[in-house]
C-alpha positions as semicolon CSV with decimal commas, in nm:
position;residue;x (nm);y (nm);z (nm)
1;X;8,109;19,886;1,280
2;X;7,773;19,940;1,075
3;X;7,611;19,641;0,988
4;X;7,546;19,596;0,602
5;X;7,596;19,325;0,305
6;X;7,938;19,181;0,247
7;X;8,134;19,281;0,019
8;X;8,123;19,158;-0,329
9;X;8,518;18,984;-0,271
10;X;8,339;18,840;0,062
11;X;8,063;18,668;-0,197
12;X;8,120;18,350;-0,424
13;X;8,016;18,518;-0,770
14;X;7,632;18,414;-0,851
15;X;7,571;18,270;-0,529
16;X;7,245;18,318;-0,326
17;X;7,276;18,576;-0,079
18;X;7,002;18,498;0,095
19;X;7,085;18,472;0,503
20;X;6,962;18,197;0,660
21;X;6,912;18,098;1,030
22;X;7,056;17,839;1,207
23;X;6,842;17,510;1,268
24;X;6,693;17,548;1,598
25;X;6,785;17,863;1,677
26;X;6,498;18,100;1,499
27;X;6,521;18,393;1,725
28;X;6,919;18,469;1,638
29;X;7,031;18,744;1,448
30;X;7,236;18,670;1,107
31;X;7,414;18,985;0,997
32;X;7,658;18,999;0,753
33;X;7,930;19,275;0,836
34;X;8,198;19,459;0,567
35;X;8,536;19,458;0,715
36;X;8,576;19,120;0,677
37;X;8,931;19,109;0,591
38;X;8,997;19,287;0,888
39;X;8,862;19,056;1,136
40;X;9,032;18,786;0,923
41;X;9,384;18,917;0,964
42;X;9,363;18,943;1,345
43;X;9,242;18,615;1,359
44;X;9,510;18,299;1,473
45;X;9,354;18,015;1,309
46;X;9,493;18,224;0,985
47;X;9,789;18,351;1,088
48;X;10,094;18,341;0,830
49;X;9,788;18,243;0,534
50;X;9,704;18,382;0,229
51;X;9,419;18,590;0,308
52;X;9,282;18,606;-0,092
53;X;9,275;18,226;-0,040
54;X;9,077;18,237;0,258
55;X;8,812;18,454;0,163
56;X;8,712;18,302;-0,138
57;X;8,736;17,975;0,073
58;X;8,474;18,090;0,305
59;X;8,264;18,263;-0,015
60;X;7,877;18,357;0,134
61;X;7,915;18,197;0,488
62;X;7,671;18,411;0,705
63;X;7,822;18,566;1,097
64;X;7,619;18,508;1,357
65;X;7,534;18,825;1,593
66;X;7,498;18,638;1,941
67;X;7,384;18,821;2,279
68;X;7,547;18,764;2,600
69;X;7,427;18,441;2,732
70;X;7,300;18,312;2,421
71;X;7,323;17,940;2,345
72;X;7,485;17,827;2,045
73;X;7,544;17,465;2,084
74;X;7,422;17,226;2,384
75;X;7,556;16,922;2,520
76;X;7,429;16,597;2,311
77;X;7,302;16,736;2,014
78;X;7,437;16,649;1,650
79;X;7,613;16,904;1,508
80;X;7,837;16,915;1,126
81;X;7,943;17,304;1,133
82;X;8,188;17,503;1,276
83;X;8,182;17,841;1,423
84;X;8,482;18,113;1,416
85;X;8,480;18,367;1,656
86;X;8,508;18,695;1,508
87;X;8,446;18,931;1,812
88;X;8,333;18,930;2,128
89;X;8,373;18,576;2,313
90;X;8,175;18,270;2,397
91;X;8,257;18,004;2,697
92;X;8,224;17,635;2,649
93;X;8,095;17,511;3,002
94;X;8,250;17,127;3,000
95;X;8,100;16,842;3,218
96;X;8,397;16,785;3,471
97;X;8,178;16,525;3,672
98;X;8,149;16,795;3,952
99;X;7,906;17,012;4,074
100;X;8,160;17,269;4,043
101;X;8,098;17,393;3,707
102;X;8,439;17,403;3,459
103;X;8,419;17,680;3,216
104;X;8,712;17,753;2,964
105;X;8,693;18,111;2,736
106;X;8,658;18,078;2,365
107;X;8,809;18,420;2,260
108;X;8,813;18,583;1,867
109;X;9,059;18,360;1,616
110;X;8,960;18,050;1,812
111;X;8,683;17,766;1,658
112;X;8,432;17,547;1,818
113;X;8,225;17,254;1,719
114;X;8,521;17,143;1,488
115;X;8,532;16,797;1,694
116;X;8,208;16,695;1,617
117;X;8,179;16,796;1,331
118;X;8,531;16,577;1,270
119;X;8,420;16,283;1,429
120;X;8,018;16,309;1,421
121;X;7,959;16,265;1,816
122;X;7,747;16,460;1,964
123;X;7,840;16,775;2,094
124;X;8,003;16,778;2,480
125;X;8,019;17,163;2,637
126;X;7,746;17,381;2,668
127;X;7,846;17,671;2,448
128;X;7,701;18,023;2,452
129;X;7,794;18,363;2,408
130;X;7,983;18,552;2,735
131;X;7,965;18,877;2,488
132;X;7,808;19,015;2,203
133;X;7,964;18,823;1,954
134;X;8,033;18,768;1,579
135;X;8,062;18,413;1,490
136;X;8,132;18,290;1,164
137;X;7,933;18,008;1,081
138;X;8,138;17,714;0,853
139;X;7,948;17,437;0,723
140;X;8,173;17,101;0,778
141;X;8,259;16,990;0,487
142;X;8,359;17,401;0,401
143;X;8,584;17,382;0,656
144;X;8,770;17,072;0,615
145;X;8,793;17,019;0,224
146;X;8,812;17,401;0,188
147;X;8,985;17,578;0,452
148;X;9,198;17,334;0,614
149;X;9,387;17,289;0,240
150;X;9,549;17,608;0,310
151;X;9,930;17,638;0,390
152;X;9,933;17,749;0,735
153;X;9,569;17,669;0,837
154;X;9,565;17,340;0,967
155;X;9,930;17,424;1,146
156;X;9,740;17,699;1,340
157;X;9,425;17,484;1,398
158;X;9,689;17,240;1,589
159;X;9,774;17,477;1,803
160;X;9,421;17,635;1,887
161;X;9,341;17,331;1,943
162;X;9,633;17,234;2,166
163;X;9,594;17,595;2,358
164;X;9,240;17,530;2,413
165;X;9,306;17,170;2,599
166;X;9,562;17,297;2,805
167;X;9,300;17,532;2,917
168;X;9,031;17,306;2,905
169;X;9,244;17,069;3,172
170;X;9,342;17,375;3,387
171;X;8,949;17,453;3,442
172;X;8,879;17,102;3,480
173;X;9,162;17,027;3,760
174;X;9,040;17,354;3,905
175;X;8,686;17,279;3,908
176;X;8,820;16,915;4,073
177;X;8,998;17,136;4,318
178;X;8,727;17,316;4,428
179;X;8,527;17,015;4,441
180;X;8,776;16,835;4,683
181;X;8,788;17,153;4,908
182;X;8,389;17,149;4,900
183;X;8,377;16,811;5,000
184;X;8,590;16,883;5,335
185;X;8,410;17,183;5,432
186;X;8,093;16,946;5,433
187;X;8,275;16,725;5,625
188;X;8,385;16,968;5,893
189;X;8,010;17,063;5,842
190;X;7,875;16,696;5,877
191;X;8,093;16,680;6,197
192;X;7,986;16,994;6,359
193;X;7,630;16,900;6,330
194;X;7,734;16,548;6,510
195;X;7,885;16,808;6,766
196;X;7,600;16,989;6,818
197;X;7,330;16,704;6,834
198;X;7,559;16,542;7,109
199;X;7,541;16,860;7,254
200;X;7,208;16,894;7,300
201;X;6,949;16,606;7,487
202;X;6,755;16,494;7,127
203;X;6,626;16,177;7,331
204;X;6,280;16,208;7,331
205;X;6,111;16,171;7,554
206;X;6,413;16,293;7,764
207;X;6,381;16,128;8,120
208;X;6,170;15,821;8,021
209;X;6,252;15,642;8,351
210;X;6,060;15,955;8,529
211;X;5,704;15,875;8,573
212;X;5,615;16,242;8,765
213;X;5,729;16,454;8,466
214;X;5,755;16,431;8,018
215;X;5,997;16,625;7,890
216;X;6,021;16,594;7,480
217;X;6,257;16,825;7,232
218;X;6,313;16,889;6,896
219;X;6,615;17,133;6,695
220;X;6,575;17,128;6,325
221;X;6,852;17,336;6,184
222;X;6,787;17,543;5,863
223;X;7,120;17,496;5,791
224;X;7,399;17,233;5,811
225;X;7,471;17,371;6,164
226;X;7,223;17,597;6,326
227;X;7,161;17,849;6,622
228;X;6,893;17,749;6,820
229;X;6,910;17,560;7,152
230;X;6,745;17,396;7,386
231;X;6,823;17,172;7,695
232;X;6,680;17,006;8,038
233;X;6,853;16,828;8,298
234;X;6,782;16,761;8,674
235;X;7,004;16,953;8,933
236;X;6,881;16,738;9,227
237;X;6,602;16,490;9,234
238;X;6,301;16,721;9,218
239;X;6,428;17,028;9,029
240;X;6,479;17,054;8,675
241;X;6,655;17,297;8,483
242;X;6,576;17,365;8,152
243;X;6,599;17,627;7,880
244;X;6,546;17,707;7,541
245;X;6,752;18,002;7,293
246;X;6,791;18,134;6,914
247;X;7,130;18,275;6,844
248;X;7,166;18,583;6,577
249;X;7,255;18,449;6,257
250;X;7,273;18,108;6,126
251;X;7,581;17,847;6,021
252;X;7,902;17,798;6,206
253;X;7,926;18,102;6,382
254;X;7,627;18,077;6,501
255;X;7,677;17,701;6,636
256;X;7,953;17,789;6,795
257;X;7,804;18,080;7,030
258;X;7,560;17,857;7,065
259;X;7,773;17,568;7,239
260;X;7,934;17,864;7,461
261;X;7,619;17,949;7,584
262;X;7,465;17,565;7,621
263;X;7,800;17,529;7,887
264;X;7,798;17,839;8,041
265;X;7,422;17,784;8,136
266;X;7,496;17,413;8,232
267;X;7,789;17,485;8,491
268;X;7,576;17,817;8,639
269;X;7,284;17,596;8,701
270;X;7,448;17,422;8,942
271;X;7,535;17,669;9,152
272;X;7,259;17,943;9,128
273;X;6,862;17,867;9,203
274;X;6,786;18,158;9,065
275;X;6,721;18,173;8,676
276;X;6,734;18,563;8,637
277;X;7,090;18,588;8,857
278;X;7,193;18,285;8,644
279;X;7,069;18,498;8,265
280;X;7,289;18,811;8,467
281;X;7,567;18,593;8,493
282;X;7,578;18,460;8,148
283;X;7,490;18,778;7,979
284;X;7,812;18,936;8,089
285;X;8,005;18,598;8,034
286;X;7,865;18,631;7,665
287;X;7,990;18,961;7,627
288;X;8,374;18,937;7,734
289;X;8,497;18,847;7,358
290;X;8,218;18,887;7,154
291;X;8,373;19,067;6,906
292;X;8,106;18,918;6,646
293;X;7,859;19,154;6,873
294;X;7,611;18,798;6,828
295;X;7,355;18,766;7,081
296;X;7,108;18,490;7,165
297;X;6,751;18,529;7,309
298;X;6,744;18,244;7,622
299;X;6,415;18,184;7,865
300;X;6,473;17,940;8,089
301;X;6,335;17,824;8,456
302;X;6,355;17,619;8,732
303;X;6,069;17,335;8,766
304;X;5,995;17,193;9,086
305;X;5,858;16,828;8,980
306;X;5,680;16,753;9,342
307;X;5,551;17,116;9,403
308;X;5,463;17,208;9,047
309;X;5,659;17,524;9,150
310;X;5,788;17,699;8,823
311;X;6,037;17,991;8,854
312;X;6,154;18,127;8,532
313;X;6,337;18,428;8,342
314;X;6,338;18,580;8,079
315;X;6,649;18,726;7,828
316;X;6,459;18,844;7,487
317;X;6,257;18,518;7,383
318;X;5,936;18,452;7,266
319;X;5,660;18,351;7,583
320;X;5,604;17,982;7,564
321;X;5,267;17,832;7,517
322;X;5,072;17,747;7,841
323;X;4,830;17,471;7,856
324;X;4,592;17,403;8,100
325;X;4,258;17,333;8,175
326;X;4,177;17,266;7,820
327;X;4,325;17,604;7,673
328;X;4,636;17,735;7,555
329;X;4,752;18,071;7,658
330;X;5,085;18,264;7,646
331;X;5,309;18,258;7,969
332;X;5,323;18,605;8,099
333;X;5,679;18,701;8,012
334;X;5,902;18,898;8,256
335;X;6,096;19,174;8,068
336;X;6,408;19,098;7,984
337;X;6,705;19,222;7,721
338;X;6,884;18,930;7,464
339;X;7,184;18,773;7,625
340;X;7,521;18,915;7,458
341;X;7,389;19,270;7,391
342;X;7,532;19,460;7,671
343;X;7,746;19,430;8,012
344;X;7,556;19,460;8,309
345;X;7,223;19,392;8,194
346;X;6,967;19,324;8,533
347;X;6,670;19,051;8,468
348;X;6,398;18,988;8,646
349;X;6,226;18,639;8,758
350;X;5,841;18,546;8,785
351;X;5,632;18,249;8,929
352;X;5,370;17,980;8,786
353;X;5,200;17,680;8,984
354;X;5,185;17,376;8,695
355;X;4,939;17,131;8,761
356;X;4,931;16,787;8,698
357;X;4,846;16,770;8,338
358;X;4,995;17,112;8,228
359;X;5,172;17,170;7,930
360;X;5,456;17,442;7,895
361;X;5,551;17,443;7,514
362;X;5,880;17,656;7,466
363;X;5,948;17,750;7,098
364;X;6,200;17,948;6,884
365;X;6,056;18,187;6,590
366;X;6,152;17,943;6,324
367;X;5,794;17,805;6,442
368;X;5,540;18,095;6,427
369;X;5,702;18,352;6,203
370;X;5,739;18,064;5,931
371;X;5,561;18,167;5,615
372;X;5,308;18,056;5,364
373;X;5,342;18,147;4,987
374;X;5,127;18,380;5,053
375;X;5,378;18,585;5,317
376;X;5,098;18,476;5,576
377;X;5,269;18,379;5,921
378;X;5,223;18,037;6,079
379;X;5,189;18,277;6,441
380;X;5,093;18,197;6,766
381;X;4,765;18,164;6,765
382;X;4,788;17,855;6,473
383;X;5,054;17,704;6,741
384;X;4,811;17,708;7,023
385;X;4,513;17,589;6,842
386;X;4,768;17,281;6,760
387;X;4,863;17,229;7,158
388;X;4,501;17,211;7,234
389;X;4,418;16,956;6,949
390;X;4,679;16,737;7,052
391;X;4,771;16,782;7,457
392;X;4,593;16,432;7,499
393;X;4,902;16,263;7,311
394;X;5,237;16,190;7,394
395;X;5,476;16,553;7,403
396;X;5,697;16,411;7,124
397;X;5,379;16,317;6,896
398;X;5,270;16,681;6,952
399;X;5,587;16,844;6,857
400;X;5,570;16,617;6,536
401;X;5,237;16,736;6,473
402;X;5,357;17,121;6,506
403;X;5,688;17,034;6,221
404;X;5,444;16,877;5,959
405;X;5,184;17,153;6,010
406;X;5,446;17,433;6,003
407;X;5,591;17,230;5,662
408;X;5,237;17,200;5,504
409;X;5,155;17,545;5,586
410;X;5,486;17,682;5,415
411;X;5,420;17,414;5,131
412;X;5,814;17,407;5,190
413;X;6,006;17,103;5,331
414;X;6,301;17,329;5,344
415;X;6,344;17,517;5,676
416;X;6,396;17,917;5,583
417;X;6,516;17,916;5,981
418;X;6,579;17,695;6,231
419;X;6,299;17,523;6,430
420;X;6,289;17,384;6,821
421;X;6,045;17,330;7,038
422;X;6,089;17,211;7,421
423;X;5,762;17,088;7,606
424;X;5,749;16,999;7,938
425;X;5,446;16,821;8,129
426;X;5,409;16,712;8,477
427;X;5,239;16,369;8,546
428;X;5,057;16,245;8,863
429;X;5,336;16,005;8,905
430;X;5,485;15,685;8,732
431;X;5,299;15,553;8,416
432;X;5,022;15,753;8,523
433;X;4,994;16,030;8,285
434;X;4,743;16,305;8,312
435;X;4,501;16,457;8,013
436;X;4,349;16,794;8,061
């Protein structure tokens, strides 16, 4: 349909033809369009009326041409006309008090801003165009001393009116719905993160009654429920097992390989001294029903508090941070596949001597691979400048430092993936504690 002047029967006789703009709203379109009558008889609110009657009610009224995702009337502000759809559609977005947005469809023959500009409120539904759409713009007082003194008219408004809050309460009770079903996922969420922190030893430090060794751990999930693990507990009186993992992905799923992996490695430890046989063992454990095909990158050891005596594996993670003698260095890594991937995987073990005063700072890549604005990565070598600033202080004050510097250097307080950090330290013995 071309768009062009009205037709002379669509004009009041002497009027001003002059289109205007609505107030506030100077980058619309106003086009007239011919055809009027057309559009008129398809139209409900004027179903069963004397068209004649109509069209010289609504004499030079100026149509609207609204893009998609225009705005034609926002909650709160005063408003005294009325629009018509002609074509196209609009969608009044109405304030359900939920976060779940309710939305109801205005479609061609239907009107809206007729209830304030009936009662004078302010308007209260976001209202903008879901097409390209012809509105007919009615001034109030048009509408109501004009219009609505037609036979049929004000029957059919009644029932637009009616149609449109049915559908109004359908969205609303759906959006209500929603809201109620959101509200127990984030409970099951709230109560799988409670599962998962009990899971994991988030005491820090973690054997405070130990004077000969400080253990301190952190898991920040970027999520409600993350992937990352870490854990430390003592076998026998001198040995310690610890370990620390990322699973693939992030969320539930993730959690929940996760946990599989945290017990598998827990009961193995018992029973095998030997932290590549125990990756072997857990690798193929991981792999009988992983349909998911998630894996999960695991180094872990064996520390021998009296001896110093570290023996330690490797499945796929990053090489922890060695401190000692005033430096930081990485711990040579031996090679060693992610846990998950592949039945019968073989890993291999290696040996370190830590001193009294060493620091071994495990870490997942939510850490180092975190990014500035400027796509910059936090990396390794920012991590170990931060060990050797702060290996005189307390493990758990040091793994505080690390979060806030990895936060200000993303200039994000939001994690974009989940962040742990285990660091282990031997001490000479009780309350005696050892700086390097």
């Amino acid at each position: 349909m071309t768009e062009q002047a009205l037709s002379e029967e669509t004009f009041k006789p002497g009027a001003d033809n002059r289109r205007e703009v609505v107030e506030g709203a100077d980058a619309r379109r106003v086009s007239p369009i011919d055809g009027l009558t057309d559009l008129l008889q398809g139209q409900s609110l004027f179903r069963d009326a004397d068209l004649s009657q109509v069209i010289s009610a609504i004499g030079d009224s100026e149509v609207l041409l609204l893009q998609p995702g225009e705005i034609l009337l926002t909650p709160g502000s005063q408003n005294d006309t009325v629009y018509l759809v002609l074509s196209g559609g609009l969608t009044a977005h109405l304030d359900s008090g939920s976060p779940i947005e309710a939305a109801i469809s205005i479609e061609p023959g239907e009107c809206v801003g007729e209830l304030s500009a009936i009662d004078g409120r302010p308007v209260s539904a976001l209202v903008k165009a879901a097409l390209e759409s012809r509105v007919l713009r009615l001034s109030g007082k048009l509408f109501w001393d004009r219009l609505m003194v037609i036979p049929s008219v004000a029957r059919n408004l009644l029932v637009v009116l009616a149609d449109r809050m049915r559908r109004g309460s359908t969205a609303i009770i759906a959006a209500q719905r929603k809201q109620i079903e959101l509200d127990y996922l984030l409970q099951e969420l709230d109560v799988a993160r409670q599962l998962q922190i009990g899971m994991l030893p988030m005491r820090s430090p973690m054997f405070p009654e130990r004077g000969d060794v400080e253990v301190a751990g952190m898991m920040e999930a970027a999520a409600a429920v993350g992937g990352d693990l870490f854990d430390a507990f003592f076998v026998d009186e001198q040995r310690m097992f610890f370990c620390i993992g990322d699973v693939s992905g992030h969320g539930i799923p993730a959690a929940l390989f996760m946990a599989r992996a945290v017990s598998l490695m827990r009961i193995a430890a018992i029973s095998i001294a030997d932290p590549a046989t125990l990756l072997e063992r857990i690798n193929d454990q991981l792999c009988s029903g992983n349909d998911a095909n998630m894996f999960v990158t695991i180094f872990c050891g064996f520390l021998e508090i009296d001896t110093g005596r570290l023996i330690y594996s490797n499945g796929g993670h990053l090489a922890p941070v060695l401190w000692r003698n005033g430096k930081s260095c990485e711990l040579a890594l031996p090679r060693g596949t992610a846990i998950g991937v592949m039945h019968g995987i073989s890993y291999l073990s290696s040996e370190v001597i830590l001193e009294t005063g060493n620091i071994l700072l495990c870490f997942t890549d939510g850490v180092t691979e975190t990014h500035a604005p400027s796509r910059e990565e936090f990396s390794e070598s920012r991590l170990m400048a931060l060990v050797e600033s702060n290996a005189p202080h307390p493990l758990d004050t040091l793994l505080g430092q690390v979060r806030k510097q990895v936060a200000e250097f993303s200039d994000n307080p939001e994690l974009a993936d989940d962040c742990t950090m285990l660091a282990i330290r031997r001490q000479r013995g009780f309350g005696q504690a050892t700086k390097n």
